[in-house]
Each structure stands twice: as structure tokens, then as C-alpha cells.
C-alpha positions in Angstrom: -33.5 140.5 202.9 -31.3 142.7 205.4 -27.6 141.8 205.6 -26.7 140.3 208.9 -24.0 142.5 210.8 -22.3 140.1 213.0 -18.9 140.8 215.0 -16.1 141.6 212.1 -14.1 139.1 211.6 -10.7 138.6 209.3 -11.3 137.2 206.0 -10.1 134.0 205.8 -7.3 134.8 203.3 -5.5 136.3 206.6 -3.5 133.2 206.3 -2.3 134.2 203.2 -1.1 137.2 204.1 -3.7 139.5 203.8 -4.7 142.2 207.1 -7.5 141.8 208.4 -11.1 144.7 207.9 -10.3 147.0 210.9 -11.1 150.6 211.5 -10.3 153.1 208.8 -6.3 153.4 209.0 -4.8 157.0 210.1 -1.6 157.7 207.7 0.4 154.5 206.9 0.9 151.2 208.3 -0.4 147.8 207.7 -3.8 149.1 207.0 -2.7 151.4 205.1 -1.5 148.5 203.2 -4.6 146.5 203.0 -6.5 149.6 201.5 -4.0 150.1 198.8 -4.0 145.9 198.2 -8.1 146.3 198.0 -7.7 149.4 195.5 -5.1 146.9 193.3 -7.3 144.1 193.3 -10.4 146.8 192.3 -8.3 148.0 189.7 -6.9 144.5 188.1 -10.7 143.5 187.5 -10.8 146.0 185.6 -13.6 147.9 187.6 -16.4 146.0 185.6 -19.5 144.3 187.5 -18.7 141.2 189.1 -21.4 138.0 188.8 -21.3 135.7 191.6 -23.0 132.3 191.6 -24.1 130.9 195.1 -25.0 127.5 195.2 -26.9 126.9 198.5 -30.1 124.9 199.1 -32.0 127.3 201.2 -31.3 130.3 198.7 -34.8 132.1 200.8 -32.1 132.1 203.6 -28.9 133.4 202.3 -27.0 136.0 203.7 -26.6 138.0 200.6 -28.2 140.6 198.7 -29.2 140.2 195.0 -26.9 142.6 194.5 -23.5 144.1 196.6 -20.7 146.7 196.3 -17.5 146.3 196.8 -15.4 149.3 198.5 -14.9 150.9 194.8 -18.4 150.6 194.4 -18.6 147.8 191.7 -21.2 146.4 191.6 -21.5 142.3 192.4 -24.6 140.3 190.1 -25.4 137.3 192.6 -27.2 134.4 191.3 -28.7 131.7 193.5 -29.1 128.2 192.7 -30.5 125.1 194.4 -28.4 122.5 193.5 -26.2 121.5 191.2 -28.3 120.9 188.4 -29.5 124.3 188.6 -25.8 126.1 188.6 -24.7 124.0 185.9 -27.8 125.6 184.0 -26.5 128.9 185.4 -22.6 128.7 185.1 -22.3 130.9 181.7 -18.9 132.6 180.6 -19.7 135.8 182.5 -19.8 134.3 186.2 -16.4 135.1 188.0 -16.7 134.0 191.3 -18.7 130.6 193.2 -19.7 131.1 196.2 -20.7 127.2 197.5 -22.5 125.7 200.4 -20.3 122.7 201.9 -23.8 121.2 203.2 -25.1 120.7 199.8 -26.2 117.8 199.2 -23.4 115.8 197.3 -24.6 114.8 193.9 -25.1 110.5 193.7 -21.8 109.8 191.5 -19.7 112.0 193.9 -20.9 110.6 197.2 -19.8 106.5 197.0 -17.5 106.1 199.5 -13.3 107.3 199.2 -11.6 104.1 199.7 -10.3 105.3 202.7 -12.1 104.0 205.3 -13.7 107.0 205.7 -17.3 106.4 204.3 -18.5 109.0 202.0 -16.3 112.0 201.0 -17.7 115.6 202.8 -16.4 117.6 200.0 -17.7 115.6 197.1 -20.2 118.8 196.1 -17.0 120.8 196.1 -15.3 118.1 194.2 -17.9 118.1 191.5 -18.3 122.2 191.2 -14.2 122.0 190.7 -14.7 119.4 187.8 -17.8 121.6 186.1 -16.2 125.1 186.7 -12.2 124.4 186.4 -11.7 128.0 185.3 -13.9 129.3 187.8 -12.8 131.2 191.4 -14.0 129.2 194.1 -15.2 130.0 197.9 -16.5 127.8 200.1 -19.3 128.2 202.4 -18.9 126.5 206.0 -20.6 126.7 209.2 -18.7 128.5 212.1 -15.8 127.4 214.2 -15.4 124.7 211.1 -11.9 125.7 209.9 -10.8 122.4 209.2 -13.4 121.6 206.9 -12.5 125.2 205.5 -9.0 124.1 205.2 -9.3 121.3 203.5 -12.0 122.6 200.9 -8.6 125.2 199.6 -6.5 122.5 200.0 -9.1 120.5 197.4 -9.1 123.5 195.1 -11.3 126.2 196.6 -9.5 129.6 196.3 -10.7 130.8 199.9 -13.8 129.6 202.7 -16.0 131.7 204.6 -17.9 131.1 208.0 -21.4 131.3 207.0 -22.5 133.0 210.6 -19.5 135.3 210.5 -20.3 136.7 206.9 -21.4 140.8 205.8 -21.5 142.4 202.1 -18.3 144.4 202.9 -16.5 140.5 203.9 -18.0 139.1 201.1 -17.3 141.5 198.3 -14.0 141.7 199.6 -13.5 138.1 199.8 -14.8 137.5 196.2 -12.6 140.2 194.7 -9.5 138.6 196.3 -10.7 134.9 195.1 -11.3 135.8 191.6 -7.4 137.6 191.5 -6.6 134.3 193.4 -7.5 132.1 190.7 -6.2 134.2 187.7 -2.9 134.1 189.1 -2.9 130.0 189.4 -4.1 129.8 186.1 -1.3 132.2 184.7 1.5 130.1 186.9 0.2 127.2 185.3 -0.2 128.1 181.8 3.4 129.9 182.1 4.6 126.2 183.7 3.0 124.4 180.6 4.5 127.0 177.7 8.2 126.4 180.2 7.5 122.4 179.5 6.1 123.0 175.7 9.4 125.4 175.2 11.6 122.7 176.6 10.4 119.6 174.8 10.5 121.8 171.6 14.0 122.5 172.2 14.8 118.7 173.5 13.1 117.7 170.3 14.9 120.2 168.1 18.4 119.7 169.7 18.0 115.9 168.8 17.1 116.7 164.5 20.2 119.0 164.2 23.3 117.0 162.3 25.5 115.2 163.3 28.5 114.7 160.7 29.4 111.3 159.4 33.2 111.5 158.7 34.5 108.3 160.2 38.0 107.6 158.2 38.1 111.1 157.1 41.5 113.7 157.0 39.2 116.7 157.1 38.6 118.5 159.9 34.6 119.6 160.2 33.2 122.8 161.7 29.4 124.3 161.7 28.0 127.3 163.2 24.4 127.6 163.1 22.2 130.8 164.5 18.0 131.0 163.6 16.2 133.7 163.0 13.3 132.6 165.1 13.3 134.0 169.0 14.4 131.4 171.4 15.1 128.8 168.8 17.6 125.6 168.1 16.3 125.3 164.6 15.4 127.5 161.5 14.5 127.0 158.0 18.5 126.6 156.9 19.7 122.9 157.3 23.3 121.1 156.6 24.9 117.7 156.8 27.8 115.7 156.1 28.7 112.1 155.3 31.6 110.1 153.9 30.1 107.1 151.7 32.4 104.1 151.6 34.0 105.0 148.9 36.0 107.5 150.7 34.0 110.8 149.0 32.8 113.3 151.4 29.5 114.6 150.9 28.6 118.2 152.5 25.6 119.9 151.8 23.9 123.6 152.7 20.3 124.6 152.0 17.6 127.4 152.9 14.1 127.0 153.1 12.3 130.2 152.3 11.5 131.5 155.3 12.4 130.9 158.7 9.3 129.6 161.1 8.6 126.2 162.1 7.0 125.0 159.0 10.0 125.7 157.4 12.2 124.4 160.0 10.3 121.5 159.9 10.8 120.9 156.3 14.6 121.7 156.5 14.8 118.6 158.1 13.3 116.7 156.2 14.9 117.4 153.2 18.6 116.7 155.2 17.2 113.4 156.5 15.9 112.9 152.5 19.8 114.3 151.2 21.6 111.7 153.4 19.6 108.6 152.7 19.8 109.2 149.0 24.0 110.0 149.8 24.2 107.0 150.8 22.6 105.3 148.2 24.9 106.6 145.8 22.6 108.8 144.2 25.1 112.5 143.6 24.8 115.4 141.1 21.5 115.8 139.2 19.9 113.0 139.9 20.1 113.6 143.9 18.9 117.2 143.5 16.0 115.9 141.0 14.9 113.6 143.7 14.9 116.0 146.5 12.7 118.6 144.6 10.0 115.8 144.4 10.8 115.7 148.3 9.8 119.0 148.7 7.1 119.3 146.4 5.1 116.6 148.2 6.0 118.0 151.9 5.7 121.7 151.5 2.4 123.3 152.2 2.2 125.9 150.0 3.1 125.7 146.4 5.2 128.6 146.5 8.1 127.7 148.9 10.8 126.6 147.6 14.7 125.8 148.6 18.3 127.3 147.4 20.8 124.3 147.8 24.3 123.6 147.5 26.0 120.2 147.4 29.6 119.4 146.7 31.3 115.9 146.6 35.0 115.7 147.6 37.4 112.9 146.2 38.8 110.4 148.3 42.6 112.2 147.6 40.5 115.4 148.8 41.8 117.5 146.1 39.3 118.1 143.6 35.6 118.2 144.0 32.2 118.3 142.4 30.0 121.4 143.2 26.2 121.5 142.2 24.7 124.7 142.8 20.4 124.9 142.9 20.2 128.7 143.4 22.2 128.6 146.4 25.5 131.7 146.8 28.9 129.5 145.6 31.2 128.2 148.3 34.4 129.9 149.3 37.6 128.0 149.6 41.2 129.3 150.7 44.6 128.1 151.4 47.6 128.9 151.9 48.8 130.1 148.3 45.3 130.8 147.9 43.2 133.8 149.2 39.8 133.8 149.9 37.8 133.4 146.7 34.5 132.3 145.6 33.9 129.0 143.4 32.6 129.2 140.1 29.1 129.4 139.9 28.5 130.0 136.0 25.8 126.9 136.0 24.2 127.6 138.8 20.5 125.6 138.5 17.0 127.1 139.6 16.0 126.7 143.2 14.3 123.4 144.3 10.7 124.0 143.9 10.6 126.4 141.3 10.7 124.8 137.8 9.4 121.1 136.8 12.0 119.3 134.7 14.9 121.3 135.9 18.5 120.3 135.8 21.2 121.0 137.8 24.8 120.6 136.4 27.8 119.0 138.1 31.0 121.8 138.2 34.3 120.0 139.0 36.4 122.0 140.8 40.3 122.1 141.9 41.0 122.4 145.9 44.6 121.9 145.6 46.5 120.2 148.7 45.6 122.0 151.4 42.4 123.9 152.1 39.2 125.6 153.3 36.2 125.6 152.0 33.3 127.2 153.7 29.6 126.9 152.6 26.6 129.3 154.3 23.9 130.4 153.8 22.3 133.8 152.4 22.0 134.7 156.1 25.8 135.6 156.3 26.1 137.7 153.6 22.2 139.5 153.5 22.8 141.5 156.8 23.1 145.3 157.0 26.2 147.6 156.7 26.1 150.3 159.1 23.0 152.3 159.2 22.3 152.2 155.8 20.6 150.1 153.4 23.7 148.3 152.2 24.3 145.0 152.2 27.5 142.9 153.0 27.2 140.8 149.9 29.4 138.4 149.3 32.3 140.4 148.1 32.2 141.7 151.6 32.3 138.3 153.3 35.7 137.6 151.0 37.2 140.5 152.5 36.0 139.3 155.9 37.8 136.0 155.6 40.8 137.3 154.5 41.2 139.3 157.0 39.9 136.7 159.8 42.3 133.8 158.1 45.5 136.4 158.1 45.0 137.2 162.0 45.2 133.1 162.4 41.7 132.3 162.7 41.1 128.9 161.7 38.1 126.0 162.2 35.1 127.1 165.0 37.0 130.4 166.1 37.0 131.8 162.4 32.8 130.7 161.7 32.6 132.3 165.3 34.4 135.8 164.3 32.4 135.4 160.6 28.9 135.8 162.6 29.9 137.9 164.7 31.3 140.2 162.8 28.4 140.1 160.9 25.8 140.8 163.5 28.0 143.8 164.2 28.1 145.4 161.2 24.5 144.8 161.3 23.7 147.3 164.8 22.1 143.9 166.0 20.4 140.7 165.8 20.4 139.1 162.2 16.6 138.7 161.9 17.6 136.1 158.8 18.7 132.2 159.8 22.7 131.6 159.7 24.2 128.3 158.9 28.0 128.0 157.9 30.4 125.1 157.3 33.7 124.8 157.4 36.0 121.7 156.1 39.4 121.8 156.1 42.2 120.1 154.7 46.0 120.2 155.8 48.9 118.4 154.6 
């Protein structure tokens, strides 16, 4: 059937900001514009055929083709339905665009009345095509001179309307095009407005499981710096924590999960959570680190991760403590007769995870009167040195420290220089997690 060729008319999304179909443009100018907007919109679709599905119950009657061009020549698949029954059976994966008859008849469950007062709802058929095709572009299909029903039909959901009397191929294929760009732009806002929310409640949620130190009644002075590996993260696979146990011992502890995604984030928690509780049941030295390798053998999902620890329990006089070591680098402690020096690490045990029945003995260890012993993790000392393949190690980091604690550099200003430093002998980023603590004694 021939294509009616009424008086042009804008396309509805005028009031979006779109020029109106006029007479080829001469050189620039606002229809200049349009063009080049029509060629984007060609372009974005990726030039592929279009399929349209009209839903109207005189289909004999339409004003379409069975098939149109757009101005870039593309060609538009139209399929024609009855009623709603029938599009549902037609809706498949490949149909872009709707193209709806507002005097459809409105399908029994859609047409009780609003509640309102109102009686029955004149947009329940576009009501029900929004609930079957949520992913789908919508226009809607009104008779002429009814721009309020048009209006309301976007405000519902539909991307743009059409006057049924008022409508060509060119207005149509345009108005389709611009519909199905229409709705792929709300659906990326959206999805870009849930992954905003998902980012924030990840980093509410992981904000909340980071430490905080239980030294109530305690001379020593506590600092922590802590820096993941994972892009726009709170929380890595390294974890820490602190406690004093009535007693008066202070308990501080440093780990690394293999790894550093949110499996292994997630795990670092729980083995902190599972290190404090058993703290603070008195359970120290072997025993603690046996219990926390059966921790992590029933939480981790694979059975070869496994996690480097180190633990050390200061006396209540704070000068001596006990150091366990489960494959974890050896604590360095300084003071002021002391330079920067690395604890003994001669019994270092296995990592946790790695060998049934292993044990991990308890070093004791001399701090002296005054102090500063910092704990990491391999993060600190693993980065790059210049542009070659060597590594700071940890005799590196001594020097570091040295230098840092001669300039004056003492609590969260010397863990800031540390990982700093470091990242800039690195050309960059550290791409492993970072976690240091610092506790300090003075007299």
C-alpha cells in the first residue's frame, strides 16, 4: 500500500531539541545540524537493518510499508501485529523499535479502573507493552491534534509519539532511528546509576570491616596505612588488627591472602574477625595460628590459597615481646640507640594453608625502652626499583627507614613517606596490596 504524503510536519522529538525535516540546508546552520545529528544516529546503530514491530488492530490500514529506508538507506523490517497476544508472539531479541497504536484495545487485566476517579486508564495497552518489552524503544501512535495523550504516553515510558494522520516513511524512519538511540542512552544512565549505587554500598560496606584498634589503657601510640591493589577499592587481600587483652598484653597482627580480588579480600576479613575472637580468648602462639589455618581451610575456595602471617604479643611493661612468624617477612623495630633492623626470623613457620600438622614457634624478642616496630606486608618491599627488574627487598626498606626516622619522621607521616617512597621508586601504581603498622613506644 502507497505511503500517504501529508503536509511535513516536525517530528515530535522537536521538543527535545531536535530541528525539525525542512528543505535540504544550503552550507551550515541548524539544518546543517540536523543532517549531521541524523548521520550520528545512522552511524551509532551501527548501519545494520532495523526491525520495527507495529502493534495496531487494522494492520490492512497502516501507514507503513513492509519495508522502509532511512536517509542512509538502511533498511527498516516492519512487523504487524493485531493485538497483544500476537506481538508478544512476535517480540524476539532482534526487534529494536515498537511502534504502538494508543486505540488498541487495552488487554482485560490492564483496563480495571486507576483509583483515581478516572474510570479506566487510556494508556493501559502502553502500560502493558512497557511491562513485556522493558528493554525495548517505544513510540506511540496517536490520532492528530492529540498531543496530550502523546505527552503523557512519554511521560509513561514511551521514548517519542507520532500523529497517525501526520506520518510518511522519511518521519517514520527518522523517528524510529532517534527512539531506539533514545532508549539506549536511558538504559546506559541507568545501568551507570546502579554500578554508582553498587560501587557505593561496596565501599560503605567495606569501609565498615576495616579495623579498628582495641588499645584502651594502652602507652603505645598506633598507626596503619593501608593501600589495595584492586582499582577503586577500600579493601584488598592484606588484613591487620590490634587488641589489648585484660591482661595488659598487646596483640598486633599482619597477614596476606594470596592474591588481591574480592575473594580474597573477603577472606582477609574473616580471618582478622577469626584472630581477634580467638585474642581474646586467650588463645596466643601456636595454638592461635593452628586454629586459624583450620579457619581458612574451611572458608577458602580453592585449595591452593593460602596466607603469610605475622603475630607478635607485647608485655604489659612493653619491653619484650613474642613474635610468631607463618611465612610472613619479620617486623622491623627501631629506637633511639637502635637503627632500623629487622627481627629475627630463623623459625619462621610455613604459610597458613600450606602444610597439615604444621607448627609455628613462639620467638621472644627484646624491644628495649623505647621503640618502633613496624609490621607490612610483602607489598612494601616487592615493588620495582627504577626501570629495571629489581626489587626493593627488604634490605632496601631498612635503608628507607633510616633515612625517614633521621629526617624526624615519626607515627602516620613516616608509613605515609614509606608508601610513597615506594610507589616512586616504582614509576607508578603498586599493582600489589600495601598494609603497614606502626606501634610505638616512648619513655
Amino acid at each position: 500500500m502507497p505511503v500517504p504524503v501529508p503536509r511535513q510536519r516536525a517530528i515530535p522529538a522537536v521538543e527535545s531539541g531536535q530541528a525539525p525535516a525542512a528543505m535540504p540546508a544550503q552550507g551550515g546552520g541548524p539544518l546543517k545540524e540536523e543532517a549531521n545529528r541524523t548521520e550520528a544516529v545512522a552511524q551509532n546503530t551501527g548501519g545494520t537493518t532495523l526491525t520495527l514491530l507495529l502493534i495496531e488492530d487494522d494492520p490492512a490500514g497502516s501507514p507503513v510499508l513492509p519495508e522502509l529506508q532511512d536517509a542512509s538507506g538502511t533498511s527498516i523490517r516492519v512487523r504487524t501485529a493485531r493485538n497483544l497476544t500476537e506481538a508478544e508472539r512476535l517480540l524476539t531479541d532482534d526487534v529494536h523499535c515498537i511502534l504502538l497504536d494508543l486505540a488498541l484495545p487495552a488487554p482485560g487485566r490492564a483496563s480495571a479502573a486507576t483509583g483515581d476517579g478516572a474510570g479506566t486508564d487510556e494508556l493501559a495497552v502502553l502500560r502493558h507493552v512497557l511491562q513485556l518489552a522493558p528493554r525495548h524503544a517505544v513510540l506511540a501512535l496517536t490520532a492528530s491534534g492529540d498531543a496530550e495523550r502523546g505527552t503523557e504516553a512519554v511521560r509513561v515510558g514511551a521514548q517519542d509519539y507520532l500523529f497517525r494522520d501526520e506520518l510518511d516513511g522519511r518521519l517514520l524512519s527518522r523517528a524510529i532511528r532517534y527512539a531506539v538511540e533514545r532508549k539506549r542512552s536511558l538504559t546506559t544512565e541507568r545501568k551507570l546509576a546502579e554500578g554508582r549505587m553498587r560501587a557505593q554500598e561496596n565501599r560503605r560496606l567495606e569501609r565498615g570491616l576495616l579495623p579498628t584498634p582495641l588499645l584502651d589503657g594502652s602507652a603505645l601510640r598506633f598507626a596503619a596505612r593501608y593501600r589495595p591493589g584492586r582499582s577503586r577499592a577500600l579493601l584488598g587481600g592484606d588484613f591487620y588488627d590490634t587488641v589489648r587483652t585484660p591482661d595488659g598484653t598487646v596483640h598486633a597482627m599482619i597477614g596476606d591472602v594470596c592474591g588481591h580480588g574480592p575473594d580474597e579480600a573477603a577472606l582477609g576479613v574473616e580471618l582478622r574477625i577469626a584472630w581477634r575472637a580467638l585474642t581474646l580468648a586467650g588463645l596466643c602462639g601456636d595454638k592461635l595460628l593452628g586454629t586459624l589455618q583450620e579457619v581458612l581451610e574451611h572458608e577458602r575456595s580453592d585449595d591452593e590459597i593460602f596466607a603469610t602471617l605475622c603475630t607478635v604479643d607485647i608485655a604489659p611493661d612493653g619491653r619484650r615481646a613474642g613474635l610468631c612468624l607463618a611465612g610472613h617477612p619479620a617486623p622491623l623495630v627501631a629506637g633511639p640507640d637502635r637503627p632500623a633492623e629487622l627481627l629475627p626470623y630463623d623459625n619462621n613457620g610455613p604459610a597458613l594453608g600450606l602444610l597439615k600438622g604444621a607448627r609455628w614457634p613462639r620467638m621472644q624478642v627484646e624491644l628495649g625502652a623505647e621503640w618502633s616496630l613496624m609490621l607490612y606486608t610483602d607489598g612494601l618491599i616487592e615493588g620495582r626499583v627504577g626501570s629495571g627488574g629489581e626489587r626493593l627487598g627488604q634490605e632496601g626498606m631498612v635503608e628507607m627507614v633510616r633515612r625517614q626516622l633521621a629526617s624526624g619522621l615519626t607515627g602516620e607521616a613516616l608509613l605515609r613517606a614509606a608508601v610513597n617512597e615506594v610507589r616512586q621508586l616504582n614509576g607508578g601504581e603498586l599493582t600489589d596490596d600495601v598494609a603497614v603498622v606502626l606501634l610505638d613506644r616512648g619513655v
